[in-house]
C-alpha positions in Angstrom: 69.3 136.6 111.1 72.1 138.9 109.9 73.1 139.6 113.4 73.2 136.1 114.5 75.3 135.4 111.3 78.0 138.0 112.3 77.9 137.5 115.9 78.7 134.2 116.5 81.8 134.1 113.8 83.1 136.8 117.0 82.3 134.5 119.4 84.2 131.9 117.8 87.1 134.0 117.2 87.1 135.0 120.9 87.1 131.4 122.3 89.9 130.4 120.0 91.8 133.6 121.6 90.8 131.8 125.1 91.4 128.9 124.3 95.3 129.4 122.9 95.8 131.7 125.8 97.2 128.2 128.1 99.7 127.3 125.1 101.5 131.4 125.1 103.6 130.0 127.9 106.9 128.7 126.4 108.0 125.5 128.1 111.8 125.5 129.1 113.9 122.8 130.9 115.9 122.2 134.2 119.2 121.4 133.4 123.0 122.2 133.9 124.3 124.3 130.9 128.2 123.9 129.9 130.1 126.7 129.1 133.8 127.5 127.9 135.4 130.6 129.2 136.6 132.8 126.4 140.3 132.8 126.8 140.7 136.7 126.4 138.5 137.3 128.9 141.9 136.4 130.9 143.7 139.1 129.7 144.7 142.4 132.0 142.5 144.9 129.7 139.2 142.8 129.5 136.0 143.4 131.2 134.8 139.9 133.5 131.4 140.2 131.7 128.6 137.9 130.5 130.2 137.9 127.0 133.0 136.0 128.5 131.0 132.9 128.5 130.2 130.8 125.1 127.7 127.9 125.3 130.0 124.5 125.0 129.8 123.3 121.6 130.7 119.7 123.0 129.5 117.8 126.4 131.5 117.3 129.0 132.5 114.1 128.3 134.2 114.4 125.2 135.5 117.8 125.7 139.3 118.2 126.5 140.7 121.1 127.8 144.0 122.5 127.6 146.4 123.5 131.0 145.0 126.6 131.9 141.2 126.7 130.4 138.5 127.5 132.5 134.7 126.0 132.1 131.9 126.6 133.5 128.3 124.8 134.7 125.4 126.7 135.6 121.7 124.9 136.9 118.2 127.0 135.9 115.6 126.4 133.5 115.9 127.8 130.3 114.1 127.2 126.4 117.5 126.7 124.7 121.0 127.6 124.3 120.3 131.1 123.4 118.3 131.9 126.6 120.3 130.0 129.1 121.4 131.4 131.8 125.7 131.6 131.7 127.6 131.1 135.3 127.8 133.7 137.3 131.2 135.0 139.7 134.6 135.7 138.9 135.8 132.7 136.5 139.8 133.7 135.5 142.6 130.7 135.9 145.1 133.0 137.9 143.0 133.3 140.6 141.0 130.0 140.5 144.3 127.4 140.5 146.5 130.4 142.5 147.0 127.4 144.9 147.7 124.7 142.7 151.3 124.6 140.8 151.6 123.1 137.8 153.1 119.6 137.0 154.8 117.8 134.7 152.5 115.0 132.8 149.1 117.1 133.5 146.7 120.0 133.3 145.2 122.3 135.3 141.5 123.2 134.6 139.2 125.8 136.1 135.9 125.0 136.9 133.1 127.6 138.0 130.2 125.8 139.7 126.4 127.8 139.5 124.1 126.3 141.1 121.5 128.1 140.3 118.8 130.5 141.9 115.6 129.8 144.2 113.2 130.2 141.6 115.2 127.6 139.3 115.3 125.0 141.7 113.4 121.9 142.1 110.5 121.7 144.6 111.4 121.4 148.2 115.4 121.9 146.9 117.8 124.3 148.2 120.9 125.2 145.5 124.3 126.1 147.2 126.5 128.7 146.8 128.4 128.9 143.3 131.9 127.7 144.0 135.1 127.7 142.2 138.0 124.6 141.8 140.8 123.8 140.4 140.9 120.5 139.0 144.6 118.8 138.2 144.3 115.8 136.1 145.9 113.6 132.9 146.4 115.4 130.2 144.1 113.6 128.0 141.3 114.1 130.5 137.9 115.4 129.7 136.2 118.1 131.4 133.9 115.2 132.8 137.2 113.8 134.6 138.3 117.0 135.6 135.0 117.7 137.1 134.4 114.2 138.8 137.6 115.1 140.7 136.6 118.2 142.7 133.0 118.1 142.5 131.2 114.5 143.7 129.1 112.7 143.7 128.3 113.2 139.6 124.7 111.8 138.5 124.0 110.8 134.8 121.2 109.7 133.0 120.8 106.6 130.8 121.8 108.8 127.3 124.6 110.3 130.0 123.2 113.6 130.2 124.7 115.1 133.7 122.1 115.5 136.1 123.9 116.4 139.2 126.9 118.2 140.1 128.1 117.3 144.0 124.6 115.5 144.7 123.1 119.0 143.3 119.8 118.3 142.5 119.2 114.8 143.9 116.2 114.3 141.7 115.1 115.3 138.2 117.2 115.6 134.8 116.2 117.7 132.1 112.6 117.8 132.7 110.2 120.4 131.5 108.9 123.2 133.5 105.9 125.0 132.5 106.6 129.1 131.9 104.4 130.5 134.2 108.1 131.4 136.6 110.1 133.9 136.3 112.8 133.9 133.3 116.4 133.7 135.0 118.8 136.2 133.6 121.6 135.5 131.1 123.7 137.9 133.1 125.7 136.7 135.9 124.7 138.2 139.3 121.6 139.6 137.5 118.1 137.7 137.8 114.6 138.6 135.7 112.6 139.8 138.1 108.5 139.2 137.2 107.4 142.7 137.2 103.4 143.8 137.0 102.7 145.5 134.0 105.4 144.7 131.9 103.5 143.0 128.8 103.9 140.0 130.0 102.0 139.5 133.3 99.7 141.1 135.1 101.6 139.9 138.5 98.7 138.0 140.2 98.7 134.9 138.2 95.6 136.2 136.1 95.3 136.3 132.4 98.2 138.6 130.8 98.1 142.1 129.6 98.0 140.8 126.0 95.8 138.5 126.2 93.2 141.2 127.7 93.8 143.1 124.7 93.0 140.4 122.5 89.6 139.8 124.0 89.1 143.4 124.1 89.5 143.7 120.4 87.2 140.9 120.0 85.0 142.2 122.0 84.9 145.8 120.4 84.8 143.9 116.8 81.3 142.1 118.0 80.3 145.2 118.9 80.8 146.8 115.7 79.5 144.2 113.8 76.0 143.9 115.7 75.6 147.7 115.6 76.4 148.0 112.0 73.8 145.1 111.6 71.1 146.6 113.2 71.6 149.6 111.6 71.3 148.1 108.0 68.3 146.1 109.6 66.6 149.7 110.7 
């Protein structure tokens, strides 16, 4: 009776460990992130690295940048803003709007364009290659004017949240992805590669390294416990 008293609180313990092992997979989201180039990135004695790029503190449609700013849009799946993946390419003004002057009575704006990787695109969907374009408009445009001008057709949702740069994707906006992909990398040019062994997976879709080690604590605790009952038994 002892033994069956100690044994099945284990087996309860080690069903609740299966059982929460589905719900260790964060959920993220497919999306396009906006960024804002940091304007001393620009300068001759700065790096072009992944700290260049700050996660917009407004949307794109109330956001108005000055002559000579440079934004950015990147498409993957991330959690949140402090995962998401930033655009990736060379991103400074000079070089982005070398080939259009400025004029009198409006801006110039610089706009990098990631599409993403294969892994964070939709089923079936193909993403292109980031671009770059410079985007000439009022003054008192938004980024969301300056965008609609060199990168149609735009898509919105009903609580305008942009779903599609240049028809890019053509379905979808904002919906969850389950974690089981691989994690795209903050860094531009750099993707998270799913590696076996790492902690995290054991690379052929079975359950993950930790989540072996929790069952196998379980399964030495039940141990322990039966032995030390029989032996108080004997």
């Amino acid at each position: 009776m002892t033994c069956r008293r100690l044994v099945l609180p284990v087996l309860c313990l080690l069903l609740a460990v299966l059982g929460t092992a589905g719900q260790a997979q964060a959920v993220g989201y497919r999306y396009w992130s906006f960024w804002d180039r940091n304007s001393t990135a620009d300068t001759a004695d700065t790096a072009d690295t992944a700290d260049t790029w700050v996660y917009a503190t407004q949307g794109p449609s109330t956001a108005r940048p000055s002559d000579g700013d440079v934004q950015g849009f990147r498409f993957s799946v991330s959690e949140d803003s402090k995962d998401s993946a930033k655009p990736r390419g060379g991103a400074d003004f000079a070089t982005i709007c070398a080939k259009t002057p400025a004029r009198e009575g409006s801006k110039r704006v610089g706009l990098v364009l990631d599409f993403g990787t294969a892994a964070d695109a939709p089923s079936g969907s193909t993403p292109p290659r980031p671009r770059t374009a410079c985007a000439r408009v009022d003054d008192d445009a938004t980024t969301a004017d300056a965008l609609a001008t060199v990168a149609k057709p735009l898509r919105y949702d009903t609580n305008a949240l942009l779903c599609a740069i240049a028809g890019y994707p053509t379905t979808g906006c904002g919906e969850p992805v389950t974690g089981d992909r691989p994690k795209t990398s903050a860094s531009p040019g750099k993707e998270a590669e799913s590696k076996p062994g790492d902690g995290n997976d054991n690379g052929d879709g079975g359950p993950s390294v930790g989540l072996l080690a929790g069952i196998a604590a379980v399964a030495a605790l039940g141990a322990a416990a039966v032995w030390q009952a029989r032996r108080r038994r004997d």
